[in-house]
PyMOL Python script that loads the backbone (N, CA, C, O; Angstrom):
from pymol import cmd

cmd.read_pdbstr("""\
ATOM      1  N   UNK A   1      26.575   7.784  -5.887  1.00  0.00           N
ATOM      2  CA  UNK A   1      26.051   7.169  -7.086  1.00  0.00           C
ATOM      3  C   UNK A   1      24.538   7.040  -6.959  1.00  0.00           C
ATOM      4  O   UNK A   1      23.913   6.608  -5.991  1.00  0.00           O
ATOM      5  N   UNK A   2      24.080   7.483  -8.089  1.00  0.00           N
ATOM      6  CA  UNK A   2      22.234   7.026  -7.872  1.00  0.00           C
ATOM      7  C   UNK A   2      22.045   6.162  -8.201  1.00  0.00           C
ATOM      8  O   UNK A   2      22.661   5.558  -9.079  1.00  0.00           O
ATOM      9  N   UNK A   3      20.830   5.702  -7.410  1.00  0.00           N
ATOM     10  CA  UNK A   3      20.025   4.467  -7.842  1.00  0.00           C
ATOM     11  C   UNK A   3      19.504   4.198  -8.549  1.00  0.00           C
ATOM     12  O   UNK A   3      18.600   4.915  -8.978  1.00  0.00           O
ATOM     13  N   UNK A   4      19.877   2.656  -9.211  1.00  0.00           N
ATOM     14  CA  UNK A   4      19.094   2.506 -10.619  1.00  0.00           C
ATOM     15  C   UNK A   4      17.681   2.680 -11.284  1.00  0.00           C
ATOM     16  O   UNK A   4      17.199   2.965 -12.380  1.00  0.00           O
ATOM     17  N   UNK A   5      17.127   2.215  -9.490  1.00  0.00           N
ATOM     18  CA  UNK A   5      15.780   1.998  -9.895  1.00  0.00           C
ATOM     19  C   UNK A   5      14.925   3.080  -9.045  1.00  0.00           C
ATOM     20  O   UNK A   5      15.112   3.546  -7.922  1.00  0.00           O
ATOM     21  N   UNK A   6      14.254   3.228  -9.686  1.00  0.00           N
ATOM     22  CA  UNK A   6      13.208   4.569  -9.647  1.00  0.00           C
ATOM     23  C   UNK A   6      12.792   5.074  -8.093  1.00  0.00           C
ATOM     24  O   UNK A   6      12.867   4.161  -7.271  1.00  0.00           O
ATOM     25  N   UNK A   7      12.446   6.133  -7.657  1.00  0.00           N
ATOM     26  CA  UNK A   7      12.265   6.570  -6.211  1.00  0.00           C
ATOM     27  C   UNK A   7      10.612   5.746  -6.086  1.00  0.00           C
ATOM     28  O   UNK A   7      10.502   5.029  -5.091  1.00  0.00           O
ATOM     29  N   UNK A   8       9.626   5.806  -6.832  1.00  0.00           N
ATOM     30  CA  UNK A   8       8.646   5.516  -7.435  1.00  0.00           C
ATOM     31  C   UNK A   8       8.095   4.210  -6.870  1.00  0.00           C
ATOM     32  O   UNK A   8       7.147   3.997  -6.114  1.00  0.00           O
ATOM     33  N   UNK A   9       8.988   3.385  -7.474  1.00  0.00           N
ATOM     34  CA  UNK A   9       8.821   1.798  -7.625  1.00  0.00           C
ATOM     35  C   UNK A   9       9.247   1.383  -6.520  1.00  0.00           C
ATOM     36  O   UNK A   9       8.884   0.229  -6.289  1.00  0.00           O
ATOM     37  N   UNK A  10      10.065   1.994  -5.494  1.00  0.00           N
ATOM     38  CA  UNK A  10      10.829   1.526  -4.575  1.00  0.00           C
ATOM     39  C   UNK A  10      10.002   1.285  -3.347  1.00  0.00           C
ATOM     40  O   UNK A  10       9.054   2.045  -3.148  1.00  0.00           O
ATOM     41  N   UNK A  11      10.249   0.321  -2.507  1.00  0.00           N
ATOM     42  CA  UNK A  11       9.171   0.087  -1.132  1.00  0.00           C
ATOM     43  C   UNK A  11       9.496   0.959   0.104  1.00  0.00           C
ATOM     44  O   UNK A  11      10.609   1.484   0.127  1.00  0.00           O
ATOM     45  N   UNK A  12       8.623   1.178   1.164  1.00  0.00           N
ATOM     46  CA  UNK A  12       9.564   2.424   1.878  1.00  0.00           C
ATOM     47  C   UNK A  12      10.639   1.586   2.666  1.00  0.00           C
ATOM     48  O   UNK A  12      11.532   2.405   2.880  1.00  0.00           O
ATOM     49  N   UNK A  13      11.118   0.061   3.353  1.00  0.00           N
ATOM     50  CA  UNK A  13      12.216  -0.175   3.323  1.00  0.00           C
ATOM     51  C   UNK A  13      13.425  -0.006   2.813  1.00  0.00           C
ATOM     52  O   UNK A  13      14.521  -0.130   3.358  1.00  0.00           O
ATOM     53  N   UNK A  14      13.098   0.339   1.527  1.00  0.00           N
ATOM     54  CA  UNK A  14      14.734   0.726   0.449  1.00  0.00           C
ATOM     55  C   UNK A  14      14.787   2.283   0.421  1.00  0.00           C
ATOM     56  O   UNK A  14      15.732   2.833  -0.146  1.00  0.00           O
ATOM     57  N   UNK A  15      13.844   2.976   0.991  1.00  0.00           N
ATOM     58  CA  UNK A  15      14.143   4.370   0.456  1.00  0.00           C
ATOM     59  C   UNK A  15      14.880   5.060   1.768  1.00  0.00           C
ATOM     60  O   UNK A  15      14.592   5.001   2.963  1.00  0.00           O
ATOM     61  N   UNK A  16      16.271   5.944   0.851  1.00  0.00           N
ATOM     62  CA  UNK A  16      16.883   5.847   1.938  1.00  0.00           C
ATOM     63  C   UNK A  16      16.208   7.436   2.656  1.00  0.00           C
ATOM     64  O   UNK A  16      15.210   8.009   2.218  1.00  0.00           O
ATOM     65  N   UNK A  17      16.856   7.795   3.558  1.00  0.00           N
ATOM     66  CA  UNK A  17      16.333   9.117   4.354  1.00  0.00           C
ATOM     67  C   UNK A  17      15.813  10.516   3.767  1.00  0.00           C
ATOM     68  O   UNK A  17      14.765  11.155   3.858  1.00  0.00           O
ATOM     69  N   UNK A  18      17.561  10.756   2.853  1.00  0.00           N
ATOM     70  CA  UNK A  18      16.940  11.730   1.970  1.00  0.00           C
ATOM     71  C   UNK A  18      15.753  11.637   0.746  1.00  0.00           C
ATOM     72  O   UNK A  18      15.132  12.592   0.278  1.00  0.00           O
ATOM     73  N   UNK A  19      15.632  10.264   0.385  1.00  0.00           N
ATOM     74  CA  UNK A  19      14.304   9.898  -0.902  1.00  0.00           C
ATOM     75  C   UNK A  19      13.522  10.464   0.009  1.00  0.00           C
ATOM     76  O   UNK A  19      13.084  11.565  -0.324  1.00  0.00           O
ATOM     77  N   UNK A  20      13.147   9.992   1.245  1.00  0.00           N
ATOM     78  CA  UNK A  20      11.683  10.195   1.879  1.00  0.00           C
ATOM     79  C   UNK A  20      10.838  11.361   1.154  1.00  0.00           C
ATOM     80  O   UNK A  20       9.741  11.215   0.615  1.00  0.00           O
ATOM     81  N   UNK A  21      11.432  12.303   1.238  1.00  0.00           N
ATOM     82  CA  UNK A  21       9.763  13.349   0.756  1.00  0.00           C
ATOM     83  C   UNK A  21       9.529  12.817  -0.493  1.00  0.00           C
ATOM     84  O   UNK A  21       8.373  12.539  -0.812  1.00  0.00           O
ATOM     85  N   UNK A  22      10.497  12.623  -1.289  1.00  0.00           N
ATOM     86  CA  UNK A  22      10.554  12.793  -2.863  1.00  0.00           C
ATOM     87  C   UNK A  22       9.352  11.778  -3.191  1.00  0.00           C
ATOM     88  O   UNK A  22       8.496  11.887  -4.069  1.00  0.00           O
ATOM     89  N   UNK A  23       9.525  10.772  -2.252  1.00  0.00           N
ATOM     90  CA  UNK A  23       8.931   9.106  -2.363  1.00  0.00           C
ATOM     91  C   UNK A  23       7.590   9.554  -1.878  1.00  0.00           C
ATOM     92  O   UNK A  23       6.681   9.324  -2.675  1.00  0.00           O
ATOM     93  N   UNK A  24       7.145  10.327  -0.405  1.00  0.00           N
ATOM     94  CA  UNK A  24       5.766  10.552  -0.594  1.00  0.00           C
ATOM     95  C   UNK A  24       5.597  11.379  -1.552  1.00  0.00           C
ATOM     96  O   UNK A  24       5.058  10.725  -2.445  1.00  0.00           O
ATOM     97  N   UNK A  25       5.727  12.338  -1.862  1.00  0.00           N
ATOM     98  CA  UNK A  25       4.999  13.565  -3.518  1.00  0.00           C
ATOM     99  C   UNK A  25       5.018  12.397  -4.469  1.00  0.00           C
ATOM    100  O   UNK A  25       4.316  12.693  -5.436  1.00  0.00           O
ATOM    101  N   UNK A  26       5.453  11.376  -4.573  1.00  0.00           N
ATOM    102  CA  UNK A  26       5.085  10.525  -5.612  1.00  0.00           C
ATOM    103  C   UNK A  26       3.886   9.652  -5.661  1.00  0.00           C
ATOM    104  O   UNK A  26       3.508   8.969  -6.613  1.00  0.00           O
ATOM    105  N   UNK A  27       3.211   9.812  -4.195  1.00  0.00           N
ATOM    106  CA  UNK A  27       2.099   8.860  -4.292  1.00  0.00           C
ATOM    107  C   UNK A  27       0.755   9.604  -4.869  1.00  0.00           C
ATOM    108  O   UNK A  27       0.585  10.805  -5.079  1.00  0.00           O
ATOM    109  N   UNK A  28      -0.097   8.559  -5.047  1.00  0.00           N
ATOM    110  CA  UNK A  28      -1.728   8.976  -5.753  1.00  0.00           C
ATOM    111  C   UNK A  28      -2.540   8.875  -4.964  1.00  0.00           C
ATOM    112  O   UNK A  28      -3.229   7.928  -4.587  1.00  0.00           O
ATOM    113  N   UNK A  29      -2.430  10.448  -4.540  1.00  0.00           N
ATOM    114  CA  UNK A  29      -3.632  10.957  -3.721  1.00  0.00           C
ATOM    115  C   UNK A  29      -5.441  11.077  -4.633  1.00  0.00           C
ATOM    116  O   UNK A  29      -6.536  11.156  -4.077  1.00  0.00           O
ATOM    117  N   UNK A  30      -5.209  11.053  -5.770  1.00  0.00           N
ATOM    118  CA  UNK A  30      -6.748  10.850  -6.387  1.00  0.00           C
ATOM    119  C   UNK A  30      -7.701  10.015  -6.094  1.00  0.00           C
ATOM    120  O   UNK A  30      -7.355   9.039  -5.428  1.00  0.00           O
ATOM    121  N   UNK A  31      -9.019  10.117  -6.448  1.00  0.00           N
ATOM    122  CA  UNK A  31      -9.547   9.183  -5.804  1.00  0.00           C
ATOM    123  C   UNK A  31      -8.920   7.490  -6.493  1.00  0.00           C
ATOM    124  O   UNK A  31      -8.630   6.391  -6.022  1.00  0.00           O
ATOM    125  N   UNK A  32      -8.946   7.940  -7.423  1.00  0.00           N
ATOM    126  CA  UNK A  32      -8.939   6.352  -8.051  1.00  0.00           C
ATOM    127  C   UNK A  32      -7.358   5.791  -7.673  1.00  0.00           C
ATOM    128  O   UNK A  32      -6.900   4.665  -7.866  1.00  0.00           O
ATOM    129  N   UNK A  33      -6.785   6.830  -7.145  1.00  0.00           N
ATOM    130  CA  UNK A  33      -5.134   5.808  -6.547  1.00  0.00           C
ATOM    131  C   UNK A  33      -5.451   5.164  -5.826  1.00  0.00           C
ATOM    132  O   UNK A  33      -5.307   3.942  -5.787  1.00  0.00           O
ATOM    133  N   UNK A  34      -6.294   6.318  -4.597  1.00  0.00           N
ATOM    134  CA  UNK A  34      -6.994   5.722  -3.462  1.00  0.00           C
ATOM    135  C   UNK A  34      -7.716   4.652  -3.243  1.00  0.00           C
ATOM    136  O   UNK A  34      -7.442   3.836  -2.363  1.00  0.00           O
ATOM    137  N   UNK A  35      -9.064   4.530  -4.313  1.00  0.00           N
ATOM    138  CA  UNK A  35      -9.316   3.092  -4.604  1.00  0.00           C
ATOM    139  C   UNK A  35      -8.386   1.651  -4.884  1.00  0.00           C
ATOM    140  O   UNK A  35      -8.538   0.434  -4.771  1.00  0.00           O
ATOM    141  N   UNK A  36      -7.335   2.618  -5.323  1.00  0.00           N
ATOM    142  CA  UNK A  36      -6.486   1.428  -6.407  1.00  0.00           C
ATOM    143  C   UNK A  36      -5.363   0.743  -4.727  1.00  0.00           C
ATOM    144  O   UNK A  36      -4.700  -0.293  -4.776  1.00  0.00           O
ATOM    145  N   UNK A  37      -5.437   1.465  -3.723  1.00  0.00           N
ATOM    146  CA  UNK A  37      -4.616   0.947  -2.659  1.00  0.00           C
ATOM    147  C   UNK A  37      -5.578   0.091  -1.782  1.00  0.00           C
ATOM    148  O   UNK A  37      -5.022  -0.876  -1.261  1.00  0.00           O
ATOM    149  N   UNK A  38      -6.781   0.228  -1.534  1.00  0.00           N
ATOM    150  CA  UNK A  38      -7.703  -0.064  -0.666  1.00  0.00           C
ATOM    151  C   UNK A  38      -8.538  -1.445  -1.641  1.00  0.00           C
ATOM    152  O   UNK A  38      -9.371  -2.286  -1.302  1.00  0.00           O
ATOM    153  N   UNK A  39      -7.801  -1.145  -3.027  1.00  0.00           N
ATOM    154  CA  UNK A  39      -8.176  -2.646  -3.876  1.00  0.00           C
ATOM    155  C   UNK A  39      -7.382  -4.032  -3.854  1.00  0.00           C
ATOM    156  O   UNK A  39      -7.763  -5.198  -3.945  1.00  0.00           O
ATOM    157  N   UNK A  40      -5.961  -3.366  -3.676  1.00  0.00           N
ATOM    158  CA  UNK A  40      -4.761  -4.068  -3.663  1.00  0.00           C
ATOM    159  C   UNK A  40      -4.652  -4.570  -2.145  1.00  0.00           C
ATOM    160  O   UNK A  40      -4.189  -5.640  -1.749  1.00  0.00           O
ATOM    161  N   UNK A  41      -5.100  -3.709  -1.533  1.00  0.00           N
ATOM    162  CA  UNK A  41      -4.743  -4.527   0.038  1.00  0.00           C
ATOM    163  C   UNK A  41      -5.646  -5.372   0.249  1.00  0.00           C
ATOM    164  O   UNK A  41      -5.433  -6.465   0.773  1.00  0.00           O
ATOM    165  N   UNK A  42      -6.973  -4.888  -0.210  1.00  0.00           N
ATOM    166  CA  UNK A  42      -8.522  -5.850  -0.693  1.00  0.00           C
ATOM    167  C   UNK A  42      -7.672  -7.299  -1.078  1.00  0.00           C
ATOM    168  O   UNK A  42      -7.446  -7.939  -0.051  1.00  0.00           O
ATOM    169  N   UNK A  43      -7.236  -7.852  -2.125  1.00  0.00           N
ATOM    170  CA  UNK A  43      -6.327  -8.789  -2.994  1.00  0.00           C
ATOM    171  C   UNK A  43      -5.154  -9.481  -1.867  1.00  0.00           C
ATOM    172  O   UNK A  43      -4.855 -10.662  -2.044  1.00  0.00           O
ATOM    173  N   UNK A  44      -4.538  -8.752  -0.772  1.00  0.00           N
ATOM    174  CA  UNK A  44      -3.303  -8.964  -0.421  1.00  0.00           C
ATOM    175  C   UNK A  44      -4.064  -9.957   0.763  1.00  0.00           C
ATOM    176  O   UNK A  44      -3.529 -11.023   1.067  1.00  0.00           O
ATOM    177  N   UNK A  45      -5.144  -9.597   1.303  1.00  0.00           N
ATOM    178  CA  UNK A  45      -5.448  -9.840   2.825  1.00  0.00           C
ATOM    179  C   UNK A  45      -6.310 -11.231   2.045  1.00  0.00           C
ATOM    180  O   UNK A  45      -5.996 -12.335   2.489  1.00  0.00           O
ATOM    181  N   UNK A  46      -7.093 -11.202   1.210  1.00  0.00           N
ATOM    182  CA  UNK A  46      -7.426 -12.895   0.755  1.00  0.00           C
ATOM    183  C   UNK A  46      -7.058 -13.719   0.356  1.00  0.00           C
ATOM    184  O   UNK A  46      -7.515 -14.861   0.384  1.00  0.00           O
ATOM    185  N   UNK A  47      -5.366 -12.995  -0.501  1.00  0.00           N
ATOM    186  CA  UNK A  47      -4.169 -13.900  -1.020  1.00  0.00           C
ATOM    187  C   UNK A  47      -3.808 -14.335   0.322  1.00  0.00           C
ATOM    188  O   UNK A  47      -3.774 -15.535   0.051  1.00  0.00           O
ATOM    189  N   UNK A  48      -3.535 -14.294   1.462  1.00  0.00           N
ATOM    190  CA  UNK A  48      -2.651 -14.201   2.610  1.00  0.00           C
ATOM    191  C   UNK A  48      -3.686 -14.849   3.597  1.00  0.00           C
ATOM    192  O   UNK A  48      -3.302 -15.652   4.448  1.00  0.00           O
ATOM    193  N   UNK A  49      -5.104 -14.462   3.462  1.00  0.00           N
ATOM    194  CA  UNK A  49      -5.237 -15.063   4.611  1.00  0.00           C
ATOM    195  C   UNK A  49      -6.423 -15.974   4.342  1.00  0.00           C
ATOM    196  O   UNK A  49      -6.782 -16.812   5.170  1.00  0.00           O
ATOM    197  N   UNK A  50      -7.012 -15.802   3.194  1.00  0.00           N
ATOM    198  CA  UNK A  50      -8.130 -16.699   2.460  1.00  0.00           C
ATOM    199  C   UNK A  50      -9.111 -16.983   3.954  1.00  0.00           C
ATOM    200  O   UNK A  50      -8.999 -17.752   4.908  1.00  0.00           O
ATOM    201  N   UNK A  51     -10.323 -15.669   3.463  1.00  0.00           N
ATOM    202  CA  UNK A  51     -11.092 -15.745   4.643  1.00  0.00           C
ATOM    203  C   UNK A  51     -12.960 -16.868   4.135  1.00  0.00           C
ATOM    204  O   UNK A  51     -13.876 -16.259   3.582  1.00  0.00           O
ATOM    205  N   UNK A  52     -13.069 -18.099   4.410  1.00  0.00           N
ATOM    206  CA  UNK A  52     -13.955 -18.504   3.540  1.00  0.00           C
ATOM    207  C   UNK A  52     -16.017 -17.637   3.616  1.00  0.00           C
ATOM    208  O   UNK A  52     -16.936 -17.575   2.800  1.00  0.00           O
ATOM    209  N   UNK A  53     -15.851 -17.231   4.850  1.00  0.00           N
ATOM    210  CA  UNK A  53     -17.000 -16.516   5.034  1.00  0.00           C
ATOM    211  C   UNK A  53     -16.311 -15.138   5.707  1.00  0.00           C
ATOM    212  O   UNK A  53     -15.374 -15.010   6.495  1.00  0.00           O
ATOM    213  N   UNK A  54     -17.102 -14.261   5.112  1.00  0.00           N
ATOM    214  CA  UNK A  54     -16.804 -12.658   5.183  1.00  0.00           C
ATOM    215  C   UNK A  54     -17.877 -12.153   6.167  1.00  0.00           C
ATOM    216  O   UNK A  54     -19.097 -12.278   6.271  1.00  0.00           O
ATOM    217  N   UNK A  55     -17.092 -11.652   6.710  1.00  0.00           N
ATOM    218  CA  UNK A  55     -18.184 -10.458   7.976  1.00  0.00           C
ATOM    219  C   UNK A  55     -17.526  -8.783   8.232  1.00  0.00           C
ATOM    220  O   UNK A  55     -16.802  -8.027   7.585  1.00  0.00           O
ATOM    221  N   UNK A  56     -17.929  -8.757   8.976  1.00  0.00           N
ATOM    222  CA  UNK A  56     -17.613  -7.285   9.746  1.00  0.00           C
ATOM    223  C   UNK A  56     -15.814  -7.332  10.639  1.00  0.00           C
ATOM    224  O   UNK A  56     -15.141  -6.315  10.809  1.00  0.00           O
ATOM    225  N   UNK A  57     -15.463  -8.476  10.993  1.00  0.00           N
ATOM    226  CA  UNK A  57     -14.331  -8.809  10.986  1.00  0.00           C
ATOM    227  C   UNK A  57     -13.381  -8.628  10.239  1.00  0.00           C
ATOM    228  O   UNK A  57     -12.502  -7.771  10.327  1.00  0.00           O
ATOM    229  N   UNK A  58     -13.562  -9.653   9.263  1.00  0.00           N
ATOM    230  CA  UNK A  58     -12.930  -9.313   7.747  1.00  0.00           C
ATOM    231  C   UNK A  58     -12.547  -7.821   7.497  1.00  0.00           C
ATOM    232  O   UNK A  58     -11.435  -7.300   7.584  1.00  0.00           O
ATOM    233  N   UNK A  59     -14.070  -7.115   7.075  1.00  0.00           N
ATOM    234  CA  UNK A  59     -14.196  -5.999   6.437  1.00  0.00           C
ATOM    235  C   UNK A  59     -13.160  -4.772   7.744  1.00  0.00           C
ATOM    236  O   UNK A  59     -12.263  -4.023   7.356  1.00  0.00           O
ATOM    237  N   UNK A  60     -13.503  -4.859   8.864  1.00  0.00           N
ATOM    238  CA  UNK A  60     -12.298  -3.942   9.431  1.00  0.00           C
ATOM    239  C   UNK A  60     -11.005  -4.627   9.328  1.00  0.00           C
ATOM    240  O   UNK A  60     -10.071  -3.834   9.212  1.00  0.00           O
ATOM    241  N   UNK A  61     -10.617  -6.084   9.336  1.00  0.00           N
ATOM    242  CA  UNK A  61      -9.425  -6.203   9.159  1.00  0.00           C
ATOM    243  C   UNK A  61      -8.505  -5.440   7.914  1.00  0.00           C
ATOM    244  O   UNK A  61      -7.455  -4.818   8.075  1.00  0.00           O
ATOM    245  N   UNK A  62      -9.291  -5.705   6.532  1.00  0.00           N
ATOM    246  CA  UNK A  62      -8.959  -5.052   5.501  1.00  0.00           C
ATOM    247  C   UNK A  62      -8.788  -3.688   5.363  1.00  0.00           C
ATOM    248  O   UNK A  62      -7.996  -3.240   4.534  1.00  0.00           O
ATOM    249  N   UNK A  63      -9.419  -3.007   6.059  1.00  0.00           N
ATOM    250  CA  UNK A  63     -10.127  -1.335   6.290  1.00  0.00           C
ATOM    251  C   UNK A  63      -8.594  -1.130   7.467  1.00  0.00           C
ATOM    252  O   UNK A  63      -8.017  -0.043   7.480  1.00  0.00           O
ATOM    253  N   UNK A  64      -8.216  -2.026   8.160  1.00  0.00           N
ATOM    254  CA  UNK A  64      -7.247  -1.226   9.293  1.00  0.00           C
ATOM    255  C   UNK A  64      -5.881  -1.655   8.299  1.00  0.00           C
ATOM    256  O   UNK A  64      -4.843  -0.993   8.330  1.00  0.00           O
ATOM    257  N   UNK A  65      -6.054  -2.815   7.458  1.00  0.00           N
ATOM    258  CA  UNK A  65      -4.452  -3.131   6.885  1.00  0.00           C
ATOM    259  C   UNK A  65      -4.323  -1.784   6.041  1.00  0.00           C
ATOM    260  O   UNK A  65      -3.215  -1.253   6.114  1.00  0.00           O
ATOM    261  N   UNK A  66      -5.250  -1.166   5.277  1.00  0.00           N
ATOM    262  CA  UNK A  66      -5.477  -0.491   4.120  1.00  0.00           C
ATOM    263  C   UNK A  66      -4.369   0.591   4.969  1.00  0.00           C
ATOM    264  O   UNK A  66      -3.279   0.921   4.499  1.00  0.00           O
ATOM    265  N   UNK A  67      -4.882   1.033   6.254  1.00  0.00           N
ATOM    266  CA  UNK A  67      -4.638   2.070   7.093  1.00  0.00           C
ATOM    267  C   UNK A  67      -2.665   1.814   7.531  1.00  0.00           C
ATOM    268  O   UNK A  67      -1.502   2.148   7.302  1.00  0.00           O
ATOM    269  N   UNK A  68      -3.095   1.422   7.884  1.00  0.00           N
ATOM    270  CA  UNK A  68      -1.544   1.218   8.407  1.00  0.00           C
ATOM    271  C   UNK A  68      -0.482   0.630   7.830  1.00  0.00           C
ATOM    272  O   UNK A  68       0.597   0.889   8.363  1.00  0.00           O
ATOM    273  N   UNK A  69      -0.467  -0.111   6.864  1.00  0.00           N
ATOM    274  CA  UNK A  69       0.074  -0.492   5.903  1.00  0.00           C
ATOM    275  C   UNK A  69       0.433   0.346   4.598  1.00  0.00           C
ATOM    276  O   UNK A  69       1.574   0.431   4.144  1.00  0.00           O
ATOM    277  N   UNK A  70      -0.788   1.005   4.011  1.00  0.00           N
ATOM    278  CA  UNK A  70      -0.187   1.949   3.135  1.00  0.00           C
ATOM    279  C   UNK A  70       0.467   3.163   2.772  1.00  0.00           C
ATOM    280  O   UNK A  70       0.759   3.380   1.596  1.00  0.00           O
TER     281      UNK A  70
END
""", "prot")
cmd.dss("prot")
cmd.show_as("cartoon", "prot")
cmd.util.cbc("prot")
cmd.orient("prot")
């Protein structure tokens, strides 16, 4: 039976073995996806960790979540 919800929308925890390729060819390699992931993890790491002064710390923490996380 297929799944209701989209290969797309799905996180890579739910995707099962065979989705895998289908699920990467779905991502946005353009620049502006690219921005749009490195914006969102930008958002995720100050929701999460609310840094009150920003440095070079920060800025690779965000720069390595971007990396390994997305």
């Amino acid at each position: 039976m297929a799944s209701p919800i989209l290969v797309k929308e799905k996180k890579l925890l739910d995707v099962k073995l065979g989705e895998l390729p289908s699920w990467i060819l779905m991502w946005d390699v353009t620049p502006q996806g690219t921005s749009g992931v490195f914006q969102s993890s930008y958002y995720q790491y100050y929701k999460y960790v609310h840094v009150e002064k920003g440095g070079v710390v920060g800025i690779s923490v965000v720069l390595a979540h971007s990396v390994l996380f997305s």
